[in-house]
N, C-alpha and C positions, 0 to 999 in steps of 0.2 A: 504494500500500500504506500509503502516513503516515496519509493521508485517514483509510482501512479501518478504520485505527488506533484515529485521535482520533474517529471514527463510535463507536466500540465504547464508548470508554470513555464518549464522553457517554450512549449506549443506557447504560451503565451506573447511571450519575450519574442520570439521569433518572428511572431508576424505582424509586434509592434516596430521591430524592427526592419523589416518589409516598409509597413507603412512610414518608418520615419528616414528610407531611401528615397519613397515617395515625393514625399515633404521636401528635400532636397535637391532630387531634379526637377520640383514644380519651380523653386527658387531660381533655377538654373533657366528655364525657360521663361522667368520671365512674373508668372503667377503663382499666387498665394496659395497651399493648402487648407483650409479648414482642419481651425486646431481640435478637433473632434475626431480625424482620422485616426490619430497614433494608439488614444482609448479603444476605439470601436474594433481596432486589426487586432488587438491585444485579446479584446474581451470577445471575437469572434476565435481566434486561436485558442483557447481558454474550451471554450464550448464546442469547439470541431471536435477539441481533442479528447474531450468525456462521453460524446456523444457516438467518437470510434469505437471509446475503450468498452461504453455499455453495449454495444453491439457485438463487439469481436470477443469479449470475457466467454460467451461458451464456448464460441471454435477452439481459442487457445487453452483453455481448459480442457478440453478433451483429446486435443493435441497433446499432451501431457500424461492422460492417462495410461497408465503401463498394460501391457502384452495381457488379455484376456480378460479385461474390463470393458462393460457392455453398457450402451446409454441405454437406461432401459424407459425411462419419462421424462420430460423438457416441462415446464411450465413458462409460455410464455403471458406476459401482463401488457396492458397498457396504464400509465399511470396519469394522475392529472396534473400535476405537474411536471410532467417531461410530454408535451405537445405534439411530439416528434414519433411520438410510443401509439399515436396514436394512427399513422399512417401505416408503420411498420410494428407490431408490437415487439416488446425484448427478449429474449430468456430469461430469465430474472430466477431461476432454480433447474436443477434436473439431479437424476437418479442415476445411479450408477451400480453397478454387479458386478462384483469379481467372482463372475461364471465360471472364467480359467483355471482357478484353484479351489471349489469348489469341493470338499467333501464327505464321503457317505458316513451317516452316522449310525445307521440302525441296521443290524447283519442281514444281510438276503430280501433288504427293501430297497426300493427307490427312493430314499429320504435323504437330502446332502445339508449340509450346514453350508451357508453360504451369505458374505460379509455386503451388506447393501450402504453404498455412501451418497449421504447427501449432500449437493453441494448449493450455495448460496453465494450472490455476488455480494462482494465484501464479509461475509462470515465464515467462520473456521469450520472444515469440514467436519460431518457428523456418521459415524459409523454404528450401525443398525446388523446385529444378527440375525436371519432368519433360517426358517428350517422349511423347505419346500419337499411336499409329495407329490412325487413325478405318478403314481401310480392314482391316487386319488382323485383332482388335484387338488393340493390346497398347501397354506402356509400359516406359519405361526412366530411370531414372535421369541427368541431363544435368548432367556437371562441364564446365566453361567451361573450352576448352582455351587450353594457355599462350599470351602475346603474340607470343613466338615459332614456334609452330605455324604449319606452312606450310596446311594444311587447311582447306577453306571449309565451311564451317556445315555444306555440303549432306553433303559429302563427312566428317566428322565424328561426326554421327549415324549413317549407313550404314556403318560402319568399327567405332567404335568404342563403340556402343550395345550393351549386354545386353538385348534383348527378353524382357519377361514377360507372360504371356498377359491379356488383361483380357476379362468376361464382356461381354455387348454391356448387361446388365442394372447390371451397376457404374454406380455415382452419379457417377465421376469420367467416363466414358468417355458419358454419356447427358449430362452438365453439356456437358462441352470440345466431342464430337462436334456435339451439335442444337445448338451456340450458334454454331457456327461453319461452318454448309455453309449 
């Protein structure tokens, strides 16, 4: 975010500076520039440049993601004050699966433990376990039980899982399931 930061203000700086070359060979020729140009090239470089960065935050975020990590849902918004969100809306979150590693918890089922991160522009990523049945479908929510739980993995999931139905069509359950039979 510092980076983002000192990005912006140089997009700033930069195309105040633009305009105050401007400013110079107006002098040169002869005519005045309106002393409003140097603010306004500043404070449109300023807003080109947030305006890139909220656009382009999911490609290069997913540009980033490592070897067998799957988008599996995008939410894009428009907002009311960004005017712009409203021609084009943004990404502003999406879902992620690490299908690739991916695995089996329960002997001789299709049941994989599998790590789902959320991401959000400007917040710290959020990592979610779940437990999907390929043979069912469905999924559940998986809290790592305590170190003193007498319980084994197998016996853990089948006990103490809330199964929720998943479509066979869902992007999470077509990601974990075909990556993993």
């Amino acid at each position: 975010m510092l980076f983002e930061f000192i990005a912006t203000i140089a997009a700033g700086f930069g195309l105040a500076g633009v305009a105050l070359v401007i400013t110079h060979l107006s002098k040169l020729a002869g005519k005045k520039a309106p002393k409003w140009l140097i603010p306004l090239f500043g404070a449109a470089g300023i807003f080109g440049f947030q305006i890139h960065q909220e656009y382009n935050w999911y490609s290069q975020q997913v540009a980033q993601l490592p070897e067998g990590m799957t988008v599996i849902k995008t939410i894009e918004k428009s907002i009311w004050f960004r005017p712009w969100s409203y021609v084009k809306p943004q990404t502003v979150r999406f879902i992620a699966a690490d299908s690739g590693h991916a695995s089996a918890q329960v002997d001789d089922q299709d049941i994989y433990l599998v790590n789902l991160y959320l991401f959000e522009r400007r917040m710290s990523v959020q990592q979610i376990l779940q437990v999907i049945d390929c043979v069912a479908p469905a999924r559940a929510d998986y809290i790592i039980p305590a170190k003193d739980s007498k319980l084994t993995i197998n016996e853990y999931v089948e006990q103490t899982t809330k199964w929720r139905a998943l479509a066979q069509g869902d992007p999470l359950f077509i990601s974990v399931c075909s990556n993993n039979r």
